[in-house]
C-alpha positions as CSV (number, residue, x, y, z in Angstrom):
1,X,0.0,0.0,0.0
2,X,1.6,3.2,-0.8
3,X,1.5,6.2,1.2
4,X,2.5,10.3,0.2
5,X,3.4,12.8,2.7
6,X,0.7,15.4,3.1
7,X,-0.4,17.8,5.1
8,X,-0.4,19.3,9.1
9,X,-0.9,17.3,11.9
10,X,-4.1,18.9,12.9
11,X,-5.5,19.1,8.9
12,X,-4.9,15.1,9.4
13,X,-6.1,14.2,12.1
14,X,-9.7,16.2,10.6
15,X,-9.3,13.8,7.4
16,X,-8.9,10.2,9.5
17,X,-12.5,11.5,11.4
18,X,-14.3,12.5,8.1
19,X,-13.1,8.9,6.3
20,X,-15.0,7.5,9.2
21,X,-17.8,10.1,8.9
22,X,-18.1,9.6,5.6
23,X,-19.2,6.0,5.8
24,X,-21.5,6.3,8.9
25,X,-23.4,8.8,6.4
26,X,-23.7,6.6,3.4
27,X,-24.9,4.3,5.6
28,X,-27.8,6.2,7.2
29,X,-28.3,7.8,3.6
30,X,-28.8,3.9,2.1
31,X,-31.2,3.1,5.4
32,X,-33.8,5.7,4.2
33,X,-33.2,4.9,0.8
34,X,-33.8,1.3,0.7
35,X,-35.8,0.8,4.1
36,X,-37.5,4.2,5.2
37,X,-38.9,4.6,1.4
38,X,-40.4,1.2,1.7
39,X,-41.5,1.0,4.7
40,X,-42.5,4.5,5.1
41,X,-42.7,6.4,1.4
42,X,-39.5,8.7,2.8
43,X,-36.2,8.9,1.4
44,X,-32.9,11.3,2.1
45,X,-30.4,13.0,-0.1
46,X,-27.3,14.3,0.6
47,X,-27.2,18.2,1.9
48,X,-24.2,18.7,3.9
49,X,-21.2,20.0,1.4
50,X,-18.3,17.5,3.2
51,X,-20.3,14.4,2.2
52,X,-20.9,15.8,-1.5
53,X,-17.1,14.6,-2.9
54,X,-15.0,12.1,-1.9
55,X,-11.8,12.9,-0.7
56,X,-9.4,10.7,-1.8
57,X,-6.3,12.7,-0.1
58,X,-6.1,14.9,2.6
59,X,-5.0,17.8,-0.2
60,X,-8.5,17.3,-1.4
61,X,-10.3,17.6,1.6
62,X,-8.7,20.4,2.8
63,X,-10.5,21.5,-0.7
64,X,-13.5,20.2,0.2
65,X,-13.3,22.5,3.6
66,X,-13.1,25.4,1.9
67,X,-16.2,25.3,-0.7
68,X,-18.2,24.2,2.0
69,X,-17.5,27.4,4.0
70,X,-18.5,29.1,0.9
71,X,-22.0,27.6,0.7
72,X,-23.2,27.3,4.1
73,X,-24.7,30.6,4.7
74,X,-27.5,30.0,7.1
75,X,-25.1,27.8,9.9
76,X,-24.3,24.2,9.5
77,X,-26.0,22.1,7.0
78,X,-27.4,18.9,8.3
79,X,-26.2,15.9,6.3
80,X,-29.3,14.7,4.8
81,X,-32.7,16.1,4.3
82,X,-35.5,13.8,4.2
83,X,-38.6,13.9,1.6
84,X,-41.8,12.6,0.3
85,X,-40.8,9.8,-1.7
86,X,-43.8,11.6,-4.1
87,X,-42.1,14.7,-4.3
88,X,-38.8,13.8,-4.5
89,X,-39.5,11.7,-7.6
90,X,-41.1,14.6,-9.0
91,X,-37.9,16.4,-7.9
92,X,-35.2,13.9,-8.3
93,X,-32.4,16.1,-10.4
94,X,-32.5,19.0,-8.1
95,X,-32.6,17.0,-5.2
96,X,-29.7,15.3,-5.9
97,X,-27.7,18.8,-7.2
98,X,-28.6,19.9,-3.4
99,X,-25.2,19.2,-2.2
100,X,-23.4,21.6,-4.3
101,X,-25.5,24.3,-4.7
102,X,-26.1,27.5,-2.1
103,X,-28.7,27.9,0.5
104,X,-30.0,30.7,-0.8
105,X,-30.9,29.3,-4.8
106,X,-32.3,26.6,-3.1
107,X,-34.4,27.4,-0.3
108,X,-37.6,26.3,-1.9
109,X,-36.3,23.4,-1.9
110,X,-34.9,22.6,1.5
111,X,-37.9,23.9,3.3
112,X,-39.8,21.1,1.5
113,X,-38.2,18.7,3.6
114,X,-40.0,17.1,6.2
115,X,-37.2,16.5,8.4
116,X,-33.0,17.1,8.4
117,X,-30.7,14.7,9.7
118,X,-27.8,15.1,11.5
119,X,-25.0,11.8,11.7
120,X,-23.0,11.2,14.5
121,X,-20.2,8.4,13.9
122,X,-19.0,5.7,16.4
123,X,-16.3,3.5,16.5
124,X,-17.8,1.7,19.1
125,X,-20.2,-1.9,18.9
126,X,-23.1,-1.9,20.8
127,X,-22.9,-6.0,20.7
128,X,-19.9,-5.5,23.1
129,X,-19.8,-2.4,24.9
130,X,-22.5,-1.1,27.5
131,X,-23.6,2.3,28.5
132,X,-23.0,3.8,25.1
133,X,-24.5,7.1,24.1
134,X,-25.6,9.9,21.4
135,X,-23.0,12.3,20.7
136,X,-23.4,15.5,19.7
137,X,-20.5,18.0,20.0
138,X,-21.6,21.3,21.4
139,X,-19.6,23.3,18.8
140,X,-22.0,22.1,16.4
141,X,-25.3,23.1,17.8
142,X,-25.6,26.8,17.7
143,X,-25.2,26.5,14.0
144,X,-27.2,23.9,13.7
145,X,-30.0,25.7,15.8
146,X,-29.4,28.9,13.1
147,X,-30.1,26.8,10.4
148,X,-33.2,25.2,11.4
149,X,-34.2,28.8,12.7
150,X,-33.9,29.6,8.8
151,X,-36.0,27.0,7.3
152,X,-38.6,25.5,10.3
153,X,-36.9,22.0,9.8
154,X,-36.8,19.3,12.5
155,X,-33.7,17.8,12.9
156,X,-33.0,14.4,14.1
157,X,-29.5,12.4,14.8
158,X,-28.8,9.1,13.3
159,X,-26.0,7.4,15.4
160,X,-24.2,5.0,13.6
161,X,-22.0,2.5,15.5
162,X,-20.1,-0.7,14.0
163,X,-22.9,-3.0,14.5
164,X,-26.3,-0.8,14.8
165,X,-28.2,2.4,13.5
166,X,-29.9,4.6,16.1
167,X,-32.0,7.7,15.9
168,X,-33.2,10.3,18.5
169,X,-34.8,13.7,17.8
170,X,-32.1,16.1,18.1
171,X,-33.7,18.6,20.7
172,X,-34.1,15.5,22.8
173,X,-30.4,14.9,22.9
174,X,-29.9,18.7,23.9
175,X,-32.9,18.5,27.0
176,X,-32.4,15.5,28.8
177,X,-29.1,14.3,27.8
178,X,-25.5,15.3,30.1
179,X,-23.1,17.7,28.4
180,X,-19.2,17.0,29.3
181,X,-16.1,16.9,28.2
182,X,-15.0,13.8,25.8
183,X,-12.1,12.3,27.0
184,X,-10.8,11.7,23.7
185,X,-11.9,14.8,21.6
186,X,-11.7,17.0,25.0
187,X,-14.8,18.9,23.3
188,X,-17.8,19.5,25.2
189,X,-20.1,16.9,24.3
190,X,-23.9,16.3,24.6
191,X,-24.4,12.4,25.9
192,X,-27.5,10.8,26.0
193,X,-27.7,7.1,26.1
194,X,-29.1,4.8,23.1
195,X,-31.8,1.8,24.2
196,X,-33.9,-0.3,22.9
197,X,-36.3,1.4,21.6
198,X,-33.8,3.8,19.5
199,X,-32.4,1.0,18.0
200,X,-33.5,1.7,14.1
201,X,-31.6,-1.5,12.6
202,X,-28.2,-4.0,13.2
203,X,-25.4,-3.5,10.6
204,X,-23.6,-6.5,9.3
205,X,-20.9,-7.4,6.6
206,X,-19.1,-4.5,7.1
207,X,-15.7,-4.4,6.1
208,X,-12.9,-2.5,7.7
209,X,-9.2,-1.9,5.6
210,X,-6.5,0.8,6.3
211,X,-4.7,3.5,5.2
212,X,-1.8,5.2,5.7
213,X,-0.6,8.6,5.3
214,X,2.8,10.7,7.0
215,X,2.3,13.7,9.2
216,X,5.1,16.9,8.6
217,X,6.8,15.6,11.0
218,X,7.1,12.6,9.1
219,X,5.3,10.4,11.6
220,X,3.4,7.4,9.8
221,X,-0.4,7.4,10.7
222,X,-2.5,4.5,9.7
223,X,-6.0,4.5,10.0
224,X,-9.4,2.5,8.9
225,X,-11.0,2.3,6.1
226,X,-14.5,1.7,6.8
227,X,-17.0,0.2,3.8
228,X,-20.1,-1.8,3.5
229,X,-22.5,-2.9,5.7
230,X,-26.3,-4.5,5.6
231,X,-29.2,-4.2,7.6
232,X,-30.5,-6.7,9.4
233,X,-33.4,-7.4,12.0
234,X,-35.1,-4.0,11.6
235,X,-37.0,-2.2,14.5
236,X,-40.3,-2.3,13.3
237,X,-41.5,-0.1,16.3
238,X,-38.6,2.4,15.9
239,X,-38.9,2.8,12.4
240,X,-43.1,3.6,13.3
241,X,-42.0,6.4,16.0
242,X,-40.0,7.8,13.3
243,X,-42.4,8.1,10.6
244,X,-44.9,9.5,13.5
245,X,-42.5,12.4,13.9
246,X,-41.7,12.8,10.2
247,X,-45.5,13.2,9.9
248,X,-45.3,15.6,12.4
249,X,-42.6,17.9,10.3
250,X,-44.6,17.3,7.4
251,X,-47.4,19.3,9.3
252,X,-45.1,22.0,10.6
C-alpha cells in the first residue's frame, strides 16, 4: 500500500475523522433509501457539502473544507434532508444537485423537507460495549440551531456505530441528555444514552481496511477504512415512532 506525505498534523487528524464520517453517512443515507422509502414512502439525499465529494487525499479535503464554508450561509448544513418519496420523484435532479448548490438558490427546496438529519459516527459496537451514548458536539449546535431557525426543519441524529443504526430527535439529545467533556476529543459533548427502543436497525458485513498517510513531521499514521455494511433485523416499532415524527414535520 503506498502512502504520500501530506499535510499538518491537525489538517490530518480532521481527514482520519471525516473517512470515518463519511461512511457512517452513506450508511444512514442507504437506510432511508432502501428501508425508510419502503416502509415509510420517505427517502434522504445528501445536503451537507463534506459528504458531497470524496476525498481521496487529505489535499482534497482540505479542498472540500473550503467550498463548503462558501456555501453554508445559514449555519451548518445537516447531512441529509428527508422527503416525500412523491415529491422527490417529481424532484429527483434538483434534489440530488442539493449538495453543491447554495442555501439561498435553493431554499424552496430545503424547506420542502419534512425532516434534516444530523450523523453522529461511532467507533464503538453496541454488541460488546455497554452504557453507550448519542454524541453531539456542542460546537455544532448553535449552528445547527441557526439553520433550522432559517427553514422550520426538525432535525434528528442518526447514530451509527459498528454493528447498529440509532435515531433520536435532536432537541431530545440537547434536554435531557449530560453535556461534558470527551475524553478523547476533549470537546464538550452532549451524551444521551441509546436503548432499545432507538435501535433503528443492526449492521452486518461491514468491512474495515486501512490506510496510511505521513504527518510533517514525518510520523506514519494509519487509519481505517471503513465500507459496507447490511441491515439486518429491523426495528419495526422504531422505524413507526420515526415516521410519527416525520408526519409531524410534514405538518409544521
Amino acid at each position: 500500500m503506498a502512502a504520500k506525505r501530506r499535510g499538518r498534523p491537525r489538517g490530518l487528524d480532521f481527514y482520519v475523522k471525516w473517512s470515518a464520517g463519511n461512511w457512517a453517512e452513506l450508511v444512514a443515507l442507504r437506510f432511508c433509501q432502501e428501508v425508510l422509502s419502503e416502509r415509510l414512502g420517505v427517502t434522504a439525499f445528501r445536503y451537507g457539502y463534506s459528504s458531497g465529494r470524496i476525498a481521496h487525499s487529505l489535499e482534497e479535503f482540505r479542498e472540500i473544507e473550503r467550498e463548503k464554508e462558501e456555501l453554508e450561509k445559514f449555519g451548518k448544513r445537516p447531512n441529509l434532508l428527508l422527503y416525500d418519496q412523491r415529491f422527490a420523484e417529481e424532484h429527483c435532479r434538483e434534489l440530488e444537485e442539493l449538495v453543491r448548490r447554495p442555501d439561498e438558490k435553493i431554499a424552496q427546496l430545503v424547506g420542502s423537507a419534512l425532516a434534516a438529519a444530523e450523523v453522529e459516527m461511532s467507533l464503538w459496537s453496541v454488541k460488546r460495549a455497554k452504557r453507550l451514548s448519542f454524541t453531539v458536539k456542542e460546537e455544532d449546535v448553535h449552528p445547527l440551531q441557526s439553520w433550522r431557525k432559517r427553514f422550520g426543519i426538525p432535525i434528528l441524529v442518526f447514530q451509527v456505530f459498528i454493528d447498529e443504526l440509532h435515531f433520536a430527535p435532536l432537541d431530545t439529545i440537547l434536554y435531557k441528555g449530560e453535556s461534558r467533556k470527551d475524553r478523547v476529543t476533549k470537546k464538550l459533548t452532549y451524551w444521551y444514552p441509546i436503548a432499545p427502543e432507538s435501535r433503528l436497525a443492526d449492521i452486518e458485513s461491514v468491512e474495515v481496511g486501512a490506510r496510511l498517510e505521513f504527518d510533517e513531521k514525518g510520523r506514519l499514521v494509519v487509519f481505517p477504512v471503513i465500507s459496507g455494511g447490511r441491515f439486518t433485523n429491523l426495528n419495526e416499532g422504531a422505524i413507526r415512532r420515526l415516521g410519527e415524527l416525520l408526519k409531524m414535520g410534514g405538518k409544521r
